[in-house]
Every structure is written in structure tokens, then in C-alpha cells.
PLY file of the C-alpha trace (Angstrom):
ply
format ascii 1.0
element vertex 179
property float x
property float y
property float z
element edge 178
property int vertex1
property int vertex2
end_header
0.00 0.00 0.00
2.51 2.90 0.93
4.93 1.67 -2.36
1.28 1.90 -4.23
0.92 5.29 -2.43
4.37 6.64 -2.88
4.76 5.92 -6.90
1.19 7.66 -7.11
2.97 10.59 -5.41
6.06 10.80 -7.44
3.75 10.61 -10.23
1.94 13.71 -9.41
5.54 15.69 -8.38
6.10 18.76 -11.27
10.10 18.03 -10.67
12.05 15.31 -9.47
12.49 16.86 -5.57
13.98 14.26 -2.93
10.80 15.77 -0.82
8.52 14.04 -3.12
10.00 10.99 -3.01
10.46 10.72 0.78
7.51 12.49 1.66
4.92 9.44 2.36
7.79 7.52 4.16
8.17 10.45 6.78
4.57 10.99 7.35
2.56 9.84 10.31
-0.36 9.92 11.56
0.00 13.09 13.34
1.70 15.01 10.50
-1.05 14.01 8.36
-3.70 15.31 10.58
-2.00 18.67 11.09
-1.30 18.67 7.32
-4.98 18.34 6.67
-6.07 20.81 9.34
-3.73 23.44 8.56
-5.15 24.55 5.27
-8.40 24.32 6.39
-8.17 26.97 9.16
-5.94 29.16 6.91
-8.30 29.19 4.17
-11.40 30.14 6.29
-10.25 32.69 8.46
-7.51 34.03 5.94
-7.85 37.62 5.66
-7.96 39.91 2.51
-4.63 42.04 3.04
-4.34 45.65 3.97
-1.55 46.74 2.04
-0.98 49.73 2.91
-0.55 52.21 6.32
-3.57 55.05 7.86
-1.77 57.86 5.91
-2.69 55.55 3.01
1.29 54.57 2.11
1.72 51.26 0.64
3.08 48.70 2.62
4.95 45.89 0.50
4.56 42.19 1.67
8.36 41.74 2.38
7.55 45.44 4.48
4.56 44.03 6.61
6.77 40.50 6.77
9.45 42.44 8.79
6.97 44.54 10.92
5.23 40.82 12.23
9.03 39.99 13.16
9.23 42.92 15.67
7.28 43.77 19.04
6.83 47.03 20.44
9.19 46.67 23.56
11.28 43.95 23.12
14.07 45.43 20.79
15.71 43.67 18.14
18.76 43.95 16.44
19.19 44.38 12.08
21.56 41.49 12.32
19.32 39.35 13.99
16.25 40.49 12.21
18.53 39.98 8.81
19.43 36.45 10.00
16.42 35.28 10.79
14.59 36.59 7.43
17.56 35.11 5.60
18.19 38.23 3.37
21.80 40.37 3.98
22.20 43.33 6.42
22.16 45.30 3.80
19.09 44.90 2.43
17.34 44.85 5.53
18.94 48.23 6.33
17.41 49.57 3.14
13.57 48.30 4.40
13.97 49.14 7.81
15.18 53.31 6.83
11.64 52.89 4.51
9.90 52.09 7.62
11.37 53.81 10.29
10.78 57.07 7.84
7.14 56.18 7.58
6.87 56.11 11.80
6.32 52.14 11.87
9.51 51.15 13.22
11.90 52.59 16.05
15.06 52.76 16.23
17.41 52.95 19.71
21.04 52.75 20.58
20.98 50.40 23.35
21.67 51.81 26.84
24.44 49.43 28.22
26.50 49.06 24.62
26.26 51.98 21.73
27.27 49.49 19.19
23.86 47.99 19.22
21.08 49.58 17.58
17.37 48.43 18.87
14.40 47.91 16.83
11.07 48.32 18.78
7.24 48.99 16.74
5.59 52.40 17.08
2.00 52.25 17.49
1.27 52.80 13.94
3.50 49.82 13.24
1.52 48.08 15.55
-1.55 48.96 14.20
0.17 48.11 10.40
1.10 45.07 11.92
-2.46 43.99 13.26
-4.08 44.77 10.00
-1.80 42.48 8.16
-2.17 39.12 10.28
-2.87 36.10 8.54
-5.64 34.86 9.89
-8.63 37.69 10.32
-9.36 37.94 14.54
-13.00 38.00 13.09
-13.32 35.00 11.20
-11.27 33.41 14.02
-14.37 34.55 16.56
-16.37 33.17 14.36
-14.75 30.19 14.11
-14.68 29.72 17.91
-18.43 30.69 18.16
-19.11 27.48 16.56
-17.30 25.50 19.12
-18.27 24.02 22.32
-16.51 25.93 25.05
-14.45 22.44 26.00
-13.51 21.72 22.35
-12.04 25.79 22.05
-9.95 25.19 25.24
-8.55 21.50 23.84
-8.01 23.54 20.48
-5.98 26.27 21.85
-4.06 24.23 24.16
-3.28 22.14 21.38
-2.15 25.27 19.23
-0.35 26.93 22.16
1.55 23.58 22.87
2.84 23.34 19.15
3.92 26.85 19.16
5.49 26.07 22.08
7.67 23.27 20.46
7.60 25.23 17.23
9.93 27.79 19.61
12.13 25.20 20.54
12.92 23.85 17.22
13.68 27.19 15.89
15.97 27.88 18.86
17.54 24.84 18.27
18.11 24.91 14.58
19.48 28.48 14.83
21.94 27.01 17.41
22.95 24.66 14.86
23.81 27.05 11.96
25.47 29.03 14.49
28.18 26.20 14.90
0 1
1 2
2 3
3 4
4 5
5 6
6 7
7 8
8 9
9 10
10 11
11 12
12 13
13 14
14 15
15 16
16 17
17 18
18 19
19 20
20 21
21 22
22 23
23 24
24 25
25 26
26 27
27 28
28 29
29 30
30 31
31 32
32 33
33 34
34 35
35 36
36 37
37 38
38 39
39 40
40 41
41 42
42 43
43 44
44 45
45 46
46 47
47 48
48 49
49 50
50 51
51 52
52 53
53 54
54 55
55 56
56 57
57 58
58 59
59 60
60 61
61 62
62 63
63 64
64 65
65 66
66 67
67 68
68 69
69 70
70 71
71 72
72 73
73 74
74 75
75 76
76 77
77 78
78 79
79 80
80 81
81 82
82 83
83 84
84 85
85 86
86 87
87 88
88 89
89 90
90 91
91 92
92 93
93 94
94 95
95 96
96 97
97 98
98 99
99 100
100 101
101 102
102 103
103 104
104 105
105 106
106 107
107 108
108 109
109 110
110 111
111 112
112 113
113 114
114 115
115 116
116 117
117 118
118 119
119 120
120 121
121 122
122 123
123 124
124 125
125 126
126 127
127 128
128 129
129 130
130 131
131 132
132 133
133 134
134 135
135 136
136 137
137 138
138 139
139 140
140 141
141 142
142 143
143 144
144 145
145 146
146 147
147 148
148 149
149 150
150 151
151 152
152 153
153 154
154 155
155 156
156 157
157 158
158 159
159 160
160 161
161 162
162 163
163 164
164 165
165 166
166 167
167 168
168 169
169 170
170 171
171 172
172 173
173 174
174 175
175 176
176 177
177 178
């Protein structure tokens, strides 16, 4: 049955990819189940994009992508920010002048070492930031409305748990292309 399943796969692959091939071997149960779920939540509650700040400025999707990296008090650095989006320092540097210019970002020389330059969220950037989630908080209340108030708190413990581990593994594979 999984041979069956796996040359039906590679069948339907547009390019030769070691992911299709290996793909039905590594999935479980589990993986399956979030596989299926996923899409489903993402394509009901997905939300129609913004685009584009209160004064009416366009926001660009890489421009939105770094303002859901950053939080309004906990600072981060360009390097880190850089790293993490996997584009140079340079070109970061370019988006984050854009936004810092239109009053979305912040950014600090930190108090203990001058070397380091902080990157906090204004208020508008929050606000930017908000309007360009992926899921819509609406739909998502909607969503929950039809739920049983037991089967909501399984659901969200069950998210909350998997971003929980979803943390970890990121630590841990930064760690590892830090070595």
C-alpha cells in the first residue's frame, strides 16, 4: 500500500524533488492530521490584506513580513532580524530606513553598549502590523463561536503547545547554523 501510495505521489511531483519521493515515508499519523487541518483553518479565516498604512502609504509584503518579526518593547537587532529573514544586512537596512521614515519602526542605541542599535514597533507599526495578520481575529471569533466551550480550550491548548515546540525547534536549529 505505501509503495502503491508513494509511486502515485512521485507521479503527481512537477520536478524530481527528494521531498517528493520521501515524503509518504516520513509521514505519520499526526503530521497528516495537522497537514490536513492546517489549510483548512488558513483558508477560512484568511484575511484579505491591507496593504498599505492610515496615511494611506503602501506597505509591501516583504515590508509588513518584517513589521510581524518585531514587538513594540522587546528590541531587536538588524543582524538578527537579517538572520532570521535570511536576506543580507544590507538589504534589511534599506527596508527598515523605509519604515522607520514612515513612523512604523523605532530605532534605539541600546543603553548598556552603543554598538547595538534596537528595533522596537511604534504604534502605527503596531496597528500596520495587526491589520496584516494572517488569519482575520473575526473570522477566528467566528470560528470559535461554533465551538463548544471544551472543544475551544482542547483547540488552543493544542495550538499553544505546538507553538510552544515550534519555539524550541527554531531555537535549536538556529543554534545549529550558528556552529
Amino acid at each position: 500500500m505505501q509503495i502503491r501510495l508513494l509511486l502515485r505521489l512521485e507521479n503527481n511531483c512537477l520536478t524530481h524533488q527528494t521531498i517528493c519521493r520521501t515524503l509518504p515515508i516520513m509521514l505519520d499519523s499526526g503530521i497528516r492530521r495537522l497537514l490536513d487541518a492546517y489549510p483548512a483553518i488558513f483558508l477560512a479565516c484568511h484575511r484579505q490584506h491591507v496593504r498599505e498604512d492610515e496615511a494611506g502609504r503602501s506597505i509591501t509584503e516583504h515590508q509588513a513580513s518584517v513589521l510581524d518579526h518585531l514587538h513594540p518593547t522587546r528590541a531587536t537587532t538588524l543582524s538578527k532580524l537579517a538572520e532570521h529573514m535570511s536576506v543580507g544586512r544590507s538589504t534589511m537596512s534599506i527596508t527598515v530606513k523605509r519604515l522607520v521614515r514612515a513612523g512604523h519602526i523605532i530605532s534605539s542605541r541600546s543603553k548598556s553598549d552603543a554598538r547595538c542599535v534596537g528595533l522596537t514597533l511604534t504604534a502605527t507599526g503596531v496597528r500596520v502590523k495587526e491589520q496584516n495578520t494572517i488569519l482575520d481575529p473575526e473570522l477566528v471569533r467566528q470560528m470559535f463561536r461554533l465551538m463548544s466551550a471544551k472543544e475551544l480550550e482542547t483547540a488552543l491548548q493544542g495550538i499553544e503547545y505546538l507553538a510552544k515546540h515550534a519555539r524550541i525547534l527554531l531555537s535549536q536549529r538556529k543554534r545549529g547554523r550558528d556552529k
